[in-house]
Backbone as JSON, one array per atom type, in Angstrom:
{
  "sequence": "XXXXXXXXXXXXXXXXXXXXXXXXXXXXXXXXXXXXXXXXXXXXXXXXXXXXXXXXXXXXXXXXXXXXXXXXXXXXXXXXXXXXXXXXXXXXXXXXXXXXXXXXXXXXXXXXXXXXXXXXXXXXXXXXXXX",
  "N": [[24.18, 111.28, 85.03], [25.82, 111.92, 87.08], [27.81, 109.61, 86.57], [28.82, 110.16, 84.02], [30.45, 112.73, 85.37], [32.31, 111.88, 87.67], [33.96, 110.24, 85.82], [34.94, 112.23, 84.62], [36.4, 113.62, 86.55], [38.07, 111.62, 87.02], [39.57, 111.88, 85.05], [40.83, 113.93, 84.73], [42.19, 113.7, 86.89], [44.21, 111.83, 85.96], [45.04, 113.06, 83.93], [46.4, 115.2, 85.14], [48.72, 114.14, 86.32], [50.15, 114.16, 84.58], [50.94, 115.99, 83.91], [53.29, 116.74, 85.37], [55.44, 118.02, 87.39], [57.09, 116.47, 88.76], [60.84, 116.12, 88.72], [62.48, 118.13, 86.87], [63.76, 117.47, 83.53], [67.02, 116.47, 82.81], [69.61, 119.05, 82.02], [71.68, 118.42, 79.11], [75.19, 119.3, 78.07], [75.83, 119.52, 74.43], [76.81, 117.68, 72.04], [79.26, 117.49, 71.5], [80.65, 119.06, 73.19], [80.93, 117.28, 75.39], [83.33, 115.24, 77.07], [85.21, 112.48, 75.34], [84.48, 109.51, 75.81], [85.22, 106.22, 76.95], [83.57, 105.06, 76.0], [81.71, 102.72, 73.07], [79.56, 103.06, 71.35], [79.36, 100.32, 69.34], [79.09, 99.47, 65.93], [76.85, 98.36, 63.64], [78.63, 96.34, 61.04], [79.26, 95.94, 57.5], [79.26, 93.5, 55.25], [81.99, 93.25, 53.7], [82.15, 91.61, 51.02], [82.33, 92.07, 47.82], [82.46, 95.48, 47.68], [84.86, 96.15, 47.22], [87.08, 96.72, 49.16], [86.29, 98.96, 50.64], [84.48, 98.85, 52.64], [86.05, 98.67, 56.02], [87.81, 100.15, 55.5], [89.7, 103.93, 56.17], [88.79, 107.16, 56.56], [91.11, 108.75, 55.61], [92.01, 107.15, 53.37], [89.71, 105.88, 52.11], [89.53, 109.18, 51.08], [91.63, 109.78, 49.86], [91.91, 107.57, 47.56], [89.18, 108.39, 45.88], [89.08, 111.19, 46.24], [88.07, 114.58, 46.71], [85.42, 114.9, 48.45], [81.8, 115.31, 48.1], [80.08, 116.01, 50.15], [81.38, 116.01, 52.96], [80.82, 115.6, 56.18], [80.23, 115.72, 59.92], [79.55, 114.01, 62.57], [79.54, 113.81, 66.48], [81.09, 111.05, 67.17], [80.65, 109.62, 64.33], [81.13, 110.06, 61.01], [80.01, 111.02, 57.61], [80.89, 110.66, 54.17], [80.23, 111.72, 51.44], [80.32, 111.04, 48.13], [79.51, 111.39, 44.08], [79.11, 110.01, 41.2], [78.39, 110.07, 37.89], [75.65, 108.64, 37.19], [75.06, 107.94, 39.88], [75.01, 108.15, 43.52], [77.06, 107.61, 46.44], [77.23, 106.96, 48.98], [79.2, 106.63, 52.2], [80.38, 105.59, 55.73], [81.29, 106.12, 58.31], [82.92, 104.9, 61.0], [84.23, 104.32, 64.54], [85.3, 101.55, 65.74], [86.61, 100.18, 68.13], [87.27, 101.15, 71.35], [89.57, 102.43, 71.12], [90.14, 102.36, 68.29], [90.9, 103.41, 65.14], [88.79, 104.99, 63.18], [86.34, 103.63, 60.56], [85.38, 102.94, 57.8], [82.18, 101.44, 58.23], [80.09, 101.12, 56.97], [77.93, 101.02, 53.48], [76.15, 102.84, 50.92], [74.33, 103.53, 48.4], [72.53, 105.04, 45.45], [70.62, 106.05, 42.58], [71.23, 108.72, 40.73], [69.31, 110.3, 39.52], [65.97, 110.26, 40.73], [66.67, 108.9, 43.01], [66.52, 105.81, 43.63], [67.79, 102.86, 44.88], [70.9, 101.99, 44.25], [73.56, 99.55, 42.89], [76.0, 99.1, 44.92], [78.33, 98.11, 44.34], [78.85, 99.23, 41.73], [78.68, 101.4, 41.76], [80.5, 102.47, 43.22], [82.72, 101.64, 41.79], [81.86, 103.67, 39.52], [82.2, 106.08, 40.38], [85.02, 105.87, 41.07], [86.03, 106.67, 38.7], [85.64, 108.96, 38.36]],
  "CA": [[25.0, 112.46, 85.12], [26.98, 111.27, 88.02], [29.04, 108.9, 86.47], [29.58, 111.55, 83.49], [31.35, 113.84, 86.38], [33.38, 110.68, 88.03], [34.48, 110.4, 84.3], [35.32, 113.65, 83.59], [36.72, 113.63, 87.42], [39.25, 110.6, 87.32], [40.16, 111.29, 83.55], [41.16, 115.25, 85.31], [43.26, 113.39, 87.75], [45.01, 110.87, 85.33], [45.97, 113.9, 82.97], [46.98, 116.22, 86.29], [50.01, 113.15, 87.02], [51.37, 113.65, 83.41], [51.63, 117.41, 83.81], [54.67, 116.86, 85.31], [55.34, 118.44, 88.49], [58.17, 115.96, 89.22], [62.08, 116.81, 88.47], [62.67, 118.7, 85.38], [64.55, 116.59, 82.86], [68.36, 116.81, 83.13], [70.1, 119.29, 80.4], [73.12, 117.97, 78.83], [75.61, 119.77, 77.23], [75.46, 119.06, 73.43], [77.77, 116.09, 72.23], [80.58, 118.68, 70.91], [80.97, 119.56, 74.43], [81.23, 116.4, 76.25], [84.37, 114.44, 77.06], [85.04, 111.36, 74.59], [84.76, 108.33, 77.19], [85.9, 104.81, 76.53], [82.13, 103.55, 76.04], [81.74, 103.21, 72.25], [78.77, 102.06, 70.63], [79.76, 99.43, 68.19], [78.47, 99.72, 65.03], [76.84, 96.67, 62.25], [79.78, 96.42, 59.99], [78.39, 95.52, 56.86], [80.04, 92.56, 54.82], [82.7, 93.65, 52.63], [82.01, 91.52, 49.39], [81.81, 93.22, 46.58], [82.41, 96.43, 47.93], [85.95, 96.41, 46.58], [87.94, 97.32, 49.95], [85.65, 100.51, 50.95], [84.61, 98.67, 54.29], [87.44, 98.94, 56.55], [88.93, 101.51, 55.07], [90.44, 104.59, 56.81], [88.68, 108.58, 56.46], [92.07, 109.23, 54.85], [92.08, 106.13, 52.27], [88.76, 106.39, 50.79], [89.85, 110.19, 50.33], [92.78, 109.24, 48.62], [91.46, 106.65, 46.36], [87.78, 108.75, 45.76], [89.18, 112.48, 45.77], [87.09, 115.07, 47.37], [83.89, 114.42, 48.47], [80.81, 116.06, 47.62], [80.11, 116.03, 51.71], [82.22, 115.73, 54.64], [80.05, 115.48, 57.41], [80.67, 114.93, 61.15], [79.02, 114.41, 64.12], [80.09, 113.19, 67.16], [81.93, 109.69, 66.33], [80.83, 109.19, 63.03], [81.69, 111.18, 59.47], [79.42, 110.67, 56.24], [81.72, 110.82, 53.21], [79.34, 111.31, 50.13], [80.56, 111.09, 46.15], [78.93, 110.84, 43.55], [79.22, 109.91, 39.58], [77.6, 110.62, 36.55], [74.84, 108.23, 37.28], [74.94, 107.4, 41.06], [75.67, 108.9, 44.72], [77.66, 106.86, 47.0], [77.14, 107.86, 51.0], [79.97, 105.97, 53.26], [79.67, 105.88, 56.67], [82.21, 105.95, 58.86], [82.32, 104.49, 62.67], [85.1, 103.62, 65.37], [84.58, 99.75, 65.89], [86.41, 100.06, 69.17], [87.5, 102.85, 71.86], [90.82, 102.61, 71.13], [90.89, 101.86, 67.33], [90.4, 104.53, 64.19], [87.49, 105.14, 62.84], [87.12, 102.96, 59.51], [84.19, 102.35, 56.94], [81.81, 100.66, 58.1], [78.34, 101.13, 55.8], [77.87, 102.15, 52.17], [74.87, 103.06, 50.92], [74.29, 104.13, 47.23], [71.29, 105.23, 44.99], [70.98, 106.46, 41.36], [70.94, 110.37, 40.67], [68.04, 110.36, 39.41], [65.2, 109.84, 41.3], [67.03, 108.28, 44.39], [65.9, 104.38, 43.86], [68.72, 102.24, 45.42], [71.64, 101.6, 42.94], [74.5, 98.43, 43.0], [77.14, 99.78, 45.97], [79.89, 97.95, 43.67], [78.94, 99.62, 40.42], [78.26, 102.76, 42.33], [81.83, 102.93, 43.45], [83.6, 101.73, 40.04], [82.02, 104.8, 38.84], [82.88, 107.38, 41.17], [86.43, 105.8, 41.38], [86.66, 106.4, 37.81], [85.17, 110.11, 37.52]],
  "C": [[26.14, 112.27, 86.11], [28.32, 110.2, 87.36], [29.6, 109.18, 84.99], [30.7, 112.53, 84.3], [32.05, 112.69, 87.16], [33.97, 110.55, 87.2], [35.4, 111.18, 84.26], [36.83, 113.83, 85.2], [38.21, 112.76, 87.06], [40.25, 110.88, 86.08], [41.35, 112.73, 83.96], [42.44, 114.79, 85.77], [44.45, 112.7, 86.99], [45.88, 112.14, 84.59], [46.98, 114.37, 84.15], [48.31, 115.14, 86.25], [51.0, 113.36, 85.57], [51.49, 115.19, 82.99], [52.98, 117.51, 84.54], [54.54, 117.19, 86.65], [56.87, 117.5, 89.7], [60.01, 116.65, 89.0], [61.93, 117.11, 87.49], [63.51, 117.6, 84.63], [66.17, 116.98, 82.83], [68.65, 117.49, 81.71], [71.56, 119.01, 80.49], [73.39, 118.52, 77.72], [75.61, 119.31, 75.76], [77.15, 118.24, 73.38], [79.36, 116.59, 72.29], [81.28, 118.9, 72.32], [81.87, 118.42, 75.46], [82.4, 115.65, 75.58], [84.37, 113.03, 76.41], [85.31, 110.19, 75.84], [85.53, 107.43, 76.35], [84.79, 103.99, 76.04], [82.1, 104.12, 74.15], [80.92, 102.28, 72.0], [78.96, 101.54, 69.42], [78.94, 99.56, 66.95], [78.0, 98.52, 63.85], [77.97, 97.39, 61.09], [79.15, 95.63, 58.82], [79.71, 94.87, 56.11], [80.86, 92.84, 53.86], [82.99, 93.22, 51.2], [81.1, 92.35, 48.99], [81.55, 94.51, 46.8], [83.87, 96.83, 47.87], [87.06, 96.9, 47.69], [87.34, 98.38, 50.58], [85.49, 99.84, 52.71], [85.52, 98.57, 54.6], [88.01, 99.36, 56.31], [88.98, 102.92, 55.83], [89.17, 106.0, 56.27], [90.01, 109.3, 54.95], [92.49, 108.44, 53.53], [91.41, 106.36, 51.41], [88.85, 108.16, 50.32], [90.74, 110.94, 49.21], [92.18, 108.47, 47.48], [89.96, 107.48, 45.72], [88.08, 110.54, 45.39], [88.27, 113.24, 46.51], [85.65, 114.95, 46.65], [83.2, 115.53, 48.13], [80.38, 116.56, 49.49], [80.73, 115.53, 52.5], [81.69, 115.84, 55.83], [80.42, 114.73, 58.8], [79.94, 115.28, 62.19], [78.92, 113.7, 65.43], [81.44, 112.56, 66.8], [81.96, 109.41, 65.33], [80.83, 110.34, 62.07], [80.74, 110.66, 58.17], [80.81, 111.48, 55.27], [80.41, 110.67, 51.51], [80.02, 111.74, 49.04], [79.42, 110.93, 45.58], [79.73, 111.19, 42.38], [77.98, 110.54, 38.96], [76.03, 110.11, 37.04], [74.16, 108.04, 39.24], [75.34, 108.4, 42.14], [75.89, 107.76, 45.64], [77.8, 107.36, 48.93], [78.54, 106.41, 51.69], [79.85, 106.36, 54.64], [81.09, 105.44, 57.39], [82.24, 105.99, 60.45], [83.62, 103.97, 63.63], [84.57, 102.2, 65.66], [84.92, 99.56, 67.69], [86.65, 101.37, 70.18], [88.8, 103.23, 71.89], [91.44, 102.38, 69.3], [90.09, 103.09, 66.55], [89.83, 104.13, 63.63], [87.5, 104.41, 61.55], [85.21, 103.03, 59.01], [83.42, 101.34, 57.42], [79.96, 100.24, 57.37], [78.63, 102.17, 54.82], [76.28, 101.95, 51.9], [74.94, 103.72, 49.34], [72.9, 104.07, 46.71], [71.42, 106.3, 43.57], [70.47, 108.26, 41.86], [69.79, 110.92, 40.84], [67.05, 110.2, 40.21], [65.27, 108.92, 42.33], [66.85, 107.07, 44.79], [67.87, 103.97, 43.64], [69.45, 101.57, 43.94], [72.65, 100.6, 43.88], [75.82, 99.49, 43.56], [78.2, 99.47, 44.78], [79.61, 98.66, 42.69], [78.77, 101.03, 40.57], [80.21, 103.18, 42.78], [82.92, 102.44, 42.49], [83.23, 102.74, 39.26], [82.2, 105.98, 39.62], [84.81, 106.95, 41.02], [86.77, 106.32, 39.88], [86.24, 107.9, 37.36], [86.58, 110.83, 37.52]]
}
Protein backbone atom coordinates (compact mmCIF):
# COMPACT_ATOMS: atom_id res chain seq x y z
CA UNK A 1 0.00 0.00 0.00
CA UNK A 2 2.83 2.33 0.58
CA UNK A 3 4.35 2.31 -2.57
CA UNK A 4 0.66 2.58 -4.18
CA UNK A 5 0.53 6.20 -2.28
CA UNK A 6 4.36 7.20 -3.33
CA UNK A 7 2.84 6.36 -6.82
CA UNK A 8 -0.11 8.08 -6.70
CA UNK A 9 2.12 10.84 -4.70
CA UNK A 10 5.02 11.54 -7.28
CA UNK A 11 2.63 10.94 -10.35
CA UNK A 12 0.39 14.16 -8.26
CA UNK A 13 3.55 16.11 -8.32
CA UNK A 14 4.70 15.40 -11.99
CA UNK A 15 1.08 16.43 -13.25
CA UNK A 16 1.02 19.64 -10.59
CA UNK A 17 4.47 21.08 -12.86
CA UNK A 18 2.40 20.82 -16.14
CA UNK A 19 -0.51 22.79 -14.70
CA UNK A 20 1.23 25.63 -15.54
CA UNK A 21 1.67 28.19 -13.04
CA UNK A 22 4.58 29.73 -15.00
CA UNK A 23 4.12 32.88 -17.52
CA UNK A 24 1.01 32.82 -19.49
CA UNK A 25 1.79 32.35 -23.18
CA UNK A 26 2.36 35.60 -25.11
CA UNK A 27 -0.85 36.85 -27.28
CA UNK A 28 -0.07 38.04 -30.64
CA UNK A 29 -2.02 40.09 -32.65
CA UNK A 30 -3.41 38.04 -35.61
CA UNK A 31 -1.17 38.12 -38.86
CA UNK A 32 -3.57 40.89 -40.57
CA UNK A 33 -2.42 43.08 -37.89
CA UNK A 34 1.22 42.75 -37.79
CA UNK A 35 3.80 44.77 -39.68
CA UNK A 36 5.21 42.95 -42.96
CA UNK A 37 9.06 42.57 -41.93
CA UNK A 38 11.85 41.71 -44.28
CA UNK A 39 12.05 37.96 -42.89
CA UNK A 40 10.30 35.88 -45.59
CA UNK A 41 9.94 32.33 -45.46
CA UNK A 42 11.04 30.95 -48.74
CA UNK A 43 8.94 28.69 -50.22
CA UNK A 44 9.79 24.90 -52.38
CA UNK A 45 9.31 26.18 -55.84
CA UNK A 46 8.21 23.34 -57.66
CA UNK A 47 9.91 22.53 -61.14
CA UNK A 48 8.28 24.17 -63.93
CA UNK A 49 8.28 21.33 -66.65
CA UNK A 50 5.36 20.67 -68.02
CA UNK A 51 3.47 23.09 -66.27
CA UNK A 52 3.35 25.32 -69.32
CA UNK A 53 4.66 28.75 -67.68
CA UNK A 54 2.14 28.69 -64.51
CA UNK A 55 5.24 28.52 -62.07
CA UNK A 56 6.65 31.88 -61.95
CA UNK A 57 3.97 33.51 -63.03
CA UNK A 58 2.54 36.76 -61.55
CA UNK A 59 -1.28 36.88 -59.42
CA UNK A 60 -2.12 39.17 -62.35
CA UNK A 61 -0.85 36.76 -65.33
CA UNK A 62 -2.38 33.58 -64.40
CA UNK A 63 -5.63 35.85 -64.07
CA UNK A 64 -5.24 37.05 -67.35
CA UNK A 65 -4.46 33.94 -69.14
CA UNK A 66 -7.13 31.62 -66.74
CA UNK A 67 -10.02 34.32 -66.25
CA UNK A 68 -11.70 34.43 -62.97
CA UNK A 69 -11.11 32.08 -60.52
CA UNK A 70 -13.43 29.94 -58.80
CA UNK A 71 -11.39 31.12 -55.39
CA UNK A 72 -9.28 33.95 -54.55
CA UNK A 73 -7.98 33.30 -51.34
CA UNK A 74 -5.48 35.18 -49.12
CA UNK A 75 -3.76 34.91 -46.15
CA UNK A 76 -0.98 36.57 -44.95
CA UNK A 77 1.82 36.21 -47.83
CA UNK A 78 0.34 33.70 -49.80
CA UNK A 79 -3.03 33.68 -52.24
CA UNK A 80 -4.65 30.27 -53.49
CA UNK A 81 -5.98 30.86 -57.00
CA UNK A 82 -8.38 27.84 -57.73
CA UNK A 83 -10.06 27.02 -61.46
CA UNK A 84 -11.46 24.48 -62.52
CA UNK A 85 -12.70 22.62 -65.93
CA UNK A 86 -15.13 20.32 -66.99
CA UNK A 87 -13.19 17.42 -65.67
CA UNK A 88 -10.52 18.78 -63.23
CA UNK A 89 -9.76 21.57 -60.44
CA UNK A 90 -6.54 23.29 -60.60
CA UNK A 91 -5.39 25.01 -57.00
CA UNK A 92 -2.17 27.45 -57.63
CA UNK A 93 -0.37 28.64 -54.97
CA UNK A 94 1.12 31.64 -54.80
CA UNK A 95 4.34 32.75 -52.55
CA UNK A 96 6.92 35.77 -52.48
CA UNK A 97 10.36 33.95 -53.11
CA UNK A 98 12.10 36.95 -51.65
CA UNK A 99 11.33 40.15 -49.33
CA UNK A 100 11.69 42.39 -51.88
CA UNK A 101 10.36 40.49 -54.98
CA UNK A 102 6.41 39.87 -56.10
CA UNK A 103 4.73 37.23 -55.20
CA UNK A 104 4.76 34.58 -58.20
CA UNK A 105 3.47 30.87 -58.60
CA UNK A 106 5.10 28.76 -56.96
CA UNK A 107 2.95 25.20 -56.48
CA UNK A 108 0.13 23.69 -58.54
CA UNK A 109 -1.77 21.15 -57.40
CA UNK A 110 -4.68 19.54 -59.42
CA UNK A 111 -7.25 16.65 -58.95
CA UNK A 112 -10.21 15.35 -61.03
CA UNK A 113 -13.87 16.67 -60.17
CA UNK A 114 -14.98 13.81 -59.43
CA UNK A 115 -14.03 12.13 -56.56
CA UNK A 116 -10.81 14.27 -55.88
CA UNK A 117 -7.99 11.50 -56.96
CA UNK A 118 -4.93 13.52 -58.18
CA UNK A 119 -5.21 14.51 -61.92
CA UNK A 120 -2.06 15.49 -64.63
CA UNK A 121 -1.22 19.44 -63.50
CA UNK A 122 -0.43 19.88 -67.43
CA UNK A 123 -3.67 18.43 -68.70
CA UNK A 124 -5.42 20.03 -65.81
CA UNK A 125 -4.41 23.43 -67.00
CA UNK A 126 -4.88 22.87 -70.95
CA UNK A 127 -8.34 22.39 -69.87
CA UNK A 128 -9.16 25.16 -67.75
CA UNK A 129 -7.14 27.42 -70.20
CA UNK A 130 -9.47 26.32 -72.77
CA UNK A 131 -12.97 26.57 -70.84
Amino acid sequence: MKGAALTLLAGAMLLGGCAGGGKPAPVRPPASAQPRGTVVRVPQVMAPQGLDGVIGASAEALLKRFGTPRIDLTEGDARKLQFAGAQCVLDIFIYPVSAVAQPTATHVAARQRQGGAPADPGACIREVEQR
